[in-house]
Structure formats: structure tokens, C-alpha cells
N, C-alpha and C positions, 0 to 999 in steps of 0.2 A: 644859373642852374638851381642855386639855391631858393631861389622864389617861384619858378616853376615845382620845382618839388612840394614846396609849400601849399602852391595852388592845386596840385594831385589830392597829397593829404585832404584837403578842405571838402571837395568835390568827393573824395572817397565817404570820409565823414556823413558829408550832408545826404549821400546815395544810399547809406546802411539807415539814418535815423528815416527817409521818406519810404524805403522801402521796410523797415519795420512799422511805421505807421501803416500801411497797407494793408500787409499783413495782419494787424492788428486789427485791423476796420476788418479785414474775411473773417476773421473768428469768429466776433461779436455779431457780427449780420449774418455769418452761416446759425449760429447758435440763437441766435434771435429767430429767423427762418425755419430752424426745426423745433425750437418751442412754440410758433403758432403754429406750423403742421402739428405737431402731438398733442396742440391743446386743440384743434379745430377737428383733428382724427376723431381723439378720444370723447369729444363731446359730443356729439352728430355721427352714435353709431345706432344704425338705421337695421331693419330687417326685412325681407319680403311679406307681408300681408297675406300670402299665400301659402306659406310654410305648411308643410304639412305634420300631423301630430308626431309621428315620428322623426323629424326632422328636429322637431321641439324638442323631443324629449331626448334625444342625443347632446344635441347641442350643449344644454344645460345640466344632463346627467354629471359631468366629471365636476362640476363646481358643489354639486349639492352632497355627490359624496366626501368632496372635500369637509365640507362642512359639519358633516356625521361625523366623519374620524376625530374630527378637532374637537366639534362640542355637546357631540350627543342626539342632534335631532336627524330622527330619519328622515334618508335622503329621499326616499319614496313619498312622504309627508311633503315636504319642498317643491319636489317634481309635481305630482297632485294637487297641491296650494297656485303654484305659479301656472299650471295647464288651466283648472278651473277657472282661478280671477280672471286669466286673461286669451280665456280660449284659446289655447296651446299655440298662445302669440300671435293669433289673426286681429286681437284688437288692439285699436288705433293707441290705444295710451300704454302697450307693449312693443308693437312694432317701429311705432315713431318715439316713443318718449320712455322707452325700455322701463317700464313701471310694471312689475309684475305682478305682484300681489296688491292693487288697487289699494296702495298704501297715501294715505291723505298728504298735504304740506303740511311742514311743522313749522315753517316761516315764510317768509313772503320773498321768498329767490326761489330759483330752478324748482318754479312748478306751472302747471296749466289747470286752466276749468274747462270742465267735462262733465257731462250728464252722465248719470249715476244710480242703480236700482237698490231701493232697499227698502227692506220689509220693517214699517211702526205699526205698530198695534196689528198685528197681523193682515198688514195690509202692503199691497208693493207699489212701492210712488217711484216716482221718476225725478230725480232732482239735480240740481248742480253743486259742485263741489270741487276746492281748487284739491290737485292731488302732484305727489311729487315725480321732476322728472330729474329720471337717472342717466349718467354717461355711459351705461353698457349693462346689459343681462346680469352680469357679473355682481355690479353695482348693485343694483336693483336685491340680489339672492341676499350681498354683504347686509342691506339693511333690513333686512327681513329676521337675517340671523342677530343682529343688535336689537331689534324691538323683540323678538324670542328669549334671549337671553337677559337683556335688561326690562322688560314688560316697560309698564305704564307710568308716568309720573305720581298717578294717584294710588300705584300696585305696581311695585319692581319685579314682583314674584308670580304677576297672570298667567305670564306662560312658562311656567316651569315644567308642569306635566307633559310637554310638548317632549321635554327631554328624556326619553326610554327610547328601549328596542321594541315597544309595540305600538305599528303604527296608528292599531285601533285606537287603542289610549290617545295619542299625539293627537288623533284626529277630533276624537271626543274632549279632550283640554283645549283645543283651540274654541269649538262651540259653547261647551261650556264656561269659559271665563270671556265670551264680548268679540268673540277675532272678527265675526260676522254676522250679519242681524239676519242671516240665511235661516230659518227652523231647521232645515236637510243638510245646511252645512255638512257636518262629519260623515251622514250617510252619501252624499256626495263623494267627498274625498275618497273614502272608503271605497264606493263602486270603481274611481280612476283606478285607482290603486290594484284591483284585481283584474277588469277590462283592461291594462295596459301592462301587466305584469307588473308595475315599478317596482316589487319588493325585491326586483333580483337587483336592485342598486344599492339595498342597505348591505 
């Protein structure tokens, strides 16, 4: 009796440490399993091509006001910037590669080449250039707000006029310190801004 007992024991034993192992093995493979879903989610967020302007311009309204409350720049400036660069999201380096503001690469990861319009010497050439791709709309607003706020390496303080409550200014600070080699740039933004109402989002 005594050694069947013993033999229970062993068996009981060996039954808790195989079925903690198991257990162990679902945790780590469930949580493995939902960190590539949330890293394959969050990177591959796509948009329709087709979106229409006010589809755009909801979508991205609450992040931009976000942005105003926190650090100053109107959100109507943002809305306007990211509608313009990237035709209120029908283009391919917005809807696939959530780049909003035709923001270049800063380094040689998560970006793509893409042809390019920009005006030298008062001329508009068409050219390539690698530009950064972002994991979400969101993404894309955050780094806009960090090159706004931090400017250039060769000028931290480019776009500081950007930061007031008039969007006119914002608009004219972005043209005038480099944001875009557009002449109409700010009268641009300007017309968005009034043609779409944004200024009910500052």
C-alpha cells in the first residue's frame, strides 16, 4: 500500500509540473500570436483611395485638435497641410504608406521612392525621392507635430510661427521658412481652410 501510494504521489507530481509546462507554452505562444497580430495590425493600416474629402477631414479632425490643445498649432493648419500634401488622402504615399504631409526619409528604414513635384528656380520638375512610411494617419500627424515643434537640424526654431491662434500666420510661417518650394503654398492652405470650413476645429 505503501508504494502504490508512493506511485500516486509521483504521477500526481509529474501531471502538475507537464501540465504547467503547457500552460506555460499557451501564454507565451498566445502572447507571441497577439504581438505579431498588433505589430502586423498596426503597421499595414491601409485606407480607401477613394475617400472622400469629408471622410478625410473627420477622420483626422480629433487627432489634429488634439494636437492644438497640447501644443499650439492650429488644428485647421494640420487639417489643410495633410488635405493639400496628400489630396485629402486619395494619394498613394497617404493611403498606402499613411504619409501625410509628403514628409521625406530621415534614414534608410520604413520609407519608399516616389515621384515627386517641386518647383527650382521657378520651374516644376518632377523627380524621385525616398519619403517616410508611417504605421497610421495618427503616426504620420505625431511627426509633423515633432518637425513643427523641433524645426530643422540646421534651425530648431523654423517653424515656430506656425505656433498661434491665426491660421493665416501658421500658414504664412510654414512658406515662409522652406515647409514647401510651392510660391502659393500658404494661399493654398488658406483657400482649404475657408472652402472647407476647418477653422470650426480650432
Amino acid at each position: 500500500m505503501i508504494d502504490v501510494k508512493k506511485n500516486d504521489d509521483v504521477i500526481v507530481i509529474v501531471a502538475v509540473i507537464v501540465a504547467g509546462i503547457i500552460v506555460s507554452l499557451l501564454v507565451v505562444l498566445g502572447v507571441g500570436i497577439g504581438a505579431a497580430y498588433y505589430q502586423q495590425t498596426s503597421l499595414s493600416q491601409t485606407h480607401s483611395a477613394k475617400i472622400t474629402t469629408k471622410e478625410f477631414i473627420k477622420e483626422i479632425a480629433p487627432a489634429a485638435q488634439a494636437v492644438e490643445k497640447k501644443y499650439g498649432i492650429p488644428a485647421s493648419i494640420i487639417i489643410a497641410q495633410a488635405g493639400t500634401e496628400s489630396d485629402w488622402g486619395r494619394a498613394k504615399l497617404a493611403y498606402k504608406y499613411n504619409n501625410l504631409f509628403g514628409i521625406k526619409a530621415s534614414g534608410k528604414t520604413n520609407r519608399v521612392k516616389m515621384y515627386t513635384k517641386e518647383t527650382l528656380n521657378g520651374k516644376t520638375v518632377t523627380i524621385k525621392q525616398y519619403f517616410q512610411v508611417y504605421s497610421s494617419w495618427k503616426a504620420s500627424i505625431d511627426a509633423h507635430t515633432k518637425l513643427i515643434l523641433n524645426g530643422t537640424t540646421d534651425n530648431p526654431h523654423r517653424y515656430r510661427g506656425v505656433i498661434t491662434k491665426s491660421y493665416t500666420k501658421a500658414a504664412w510661417a510654414l512658406q515662409n521658412n522652406g515647409y514647401a518650394t510651392d510660391p502659393n503654398y500658404a494661399n493654398e492652405l488658406i483657400y482649404a481652410i475657408k472652402k472647407f470650413k476647418l477653422d470650426q476645429y480650432d
